[in-house]
C-alpha positions in Angstrom: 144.9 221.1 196.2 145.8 222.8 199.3 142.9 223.6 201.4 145.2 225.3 204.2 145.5 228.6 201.3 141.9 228.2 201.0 139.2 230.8 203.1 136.5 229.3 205.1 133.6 230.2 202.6 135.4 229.4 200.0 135.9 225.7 201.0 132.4 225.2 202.0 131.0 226.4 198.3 133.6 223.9 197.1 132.7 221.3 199.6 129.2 222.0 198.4 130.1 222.0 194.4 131.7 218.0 195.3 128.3 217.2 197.2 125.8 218.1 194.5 128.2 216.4 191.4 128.3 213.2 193.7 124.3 212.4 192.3 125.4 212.9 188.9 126.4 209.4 189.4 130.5 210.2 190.1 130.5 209.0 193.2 134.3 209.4 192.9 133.4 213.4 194.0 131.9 211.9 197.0 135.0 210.0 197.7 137.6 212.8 197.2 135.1 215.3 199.1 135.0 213.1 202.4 139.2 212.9 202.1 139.7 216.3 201.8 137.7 217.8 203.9 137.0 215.5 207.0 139.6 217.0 209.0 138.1 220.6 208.3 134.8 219.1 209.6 135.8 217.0 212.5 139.3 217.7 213.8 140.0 222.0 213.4 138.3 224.0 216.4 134.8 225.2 215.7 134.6 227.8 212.7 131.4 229.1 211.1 130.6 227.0 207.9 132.0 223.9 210.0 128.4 222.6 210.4 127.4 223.0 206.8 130.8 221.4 205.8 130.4 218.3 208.3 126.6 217.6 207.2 128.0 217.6 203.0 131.3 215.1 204.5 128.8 213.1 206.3 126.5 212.6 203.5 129.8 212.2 200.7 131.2 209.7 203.3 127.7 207.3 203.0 127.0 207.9 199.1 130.5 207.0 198.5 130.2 203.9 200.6 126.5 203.0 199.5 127.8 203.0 195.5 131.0 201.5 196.9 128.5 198.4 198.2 126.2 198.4 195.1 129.4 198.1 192.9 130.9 195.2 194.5 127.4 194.0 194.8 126.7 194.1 190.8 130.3 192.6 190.4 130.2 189.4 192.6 126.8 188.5 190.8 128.2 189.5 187.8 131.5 187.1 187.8 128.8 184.5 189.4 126.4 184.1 187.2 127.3 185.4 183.9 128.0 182.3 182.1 124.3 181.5 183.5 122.7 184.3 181.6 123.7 183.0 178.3 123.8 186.0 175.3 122.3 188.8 177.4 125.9 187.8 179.8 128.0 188.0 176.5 126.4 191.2 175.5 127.1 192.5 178.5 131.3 191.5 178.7 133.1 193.4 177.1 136.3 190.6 176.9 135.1 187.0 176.6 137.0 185.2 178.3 138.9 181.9 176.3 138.4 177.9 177.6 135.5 176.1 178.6 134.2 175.1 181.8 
C-alpha cells in the first residue's frame, strides 16, 4: 500500500481499523500497523489526526512486542519440556519427532 496517495483521515480510520483487529488475537495487524505508519506518527511535521495515529502506533508497537515475548516464551518451554509432559506433550505436536533420547 502506498500511504503517500492516502488523505490524513483516511489513514487514521485505517490506522484505527489495524488497532482494533490486533485483539482479535492477529497480532500480525499490530505488527504491519506500527511499520507502516510510524513515520506518519513520529517523523512528518505536525498534522491533525497525528496524535490519534501516534497513540494507535504506540499501542500496535507494545501488543506486537508483548505477543512477540509470550510466543517465544510458550516455545522455549515448549521445546524444553515436552518430552517431560508425556501424552498431553504428544497431543500437543503436531510432528513427533523420530530417535530416542
Amino acid at each position: 500500500m502506498d500511504l503517500s496517495k492516502v488523505k490524513d483521515d483516511r489513514k487514521l480510520e485505517i490506522c484505527r481499523w489495524y488497532y482494533k483487529g490486533g485483539w482479535a488475537c492477529l497480532p500480525f495487524l499490530w505488527t504491519v500497523n506500527f511499520v507502516w505508519f510510524y513515520r506518519d506518527a513520529f517523523k512528518r511535521p505536525p498534522f491533525e489526526e497525528q496524535k490519534q495515529i501516534k497513540r494507535y502506533v504506540i499501542y500496535s508497537g507494545i501488543g506486537a512486542l508483548v505477543w512477540s515475548i509470550a510466543l517465544l516464551t510458550w516455545v522455549i518451554i515448549f521445546q524444553k519440556y515436552r518430552t517431560e509432559w508425556g501424552d498431553i506433550g504428544d497431543e500437543l505436536t503436531f510432528l513427533i519427532p523420530s530417535g530416542s533420547l
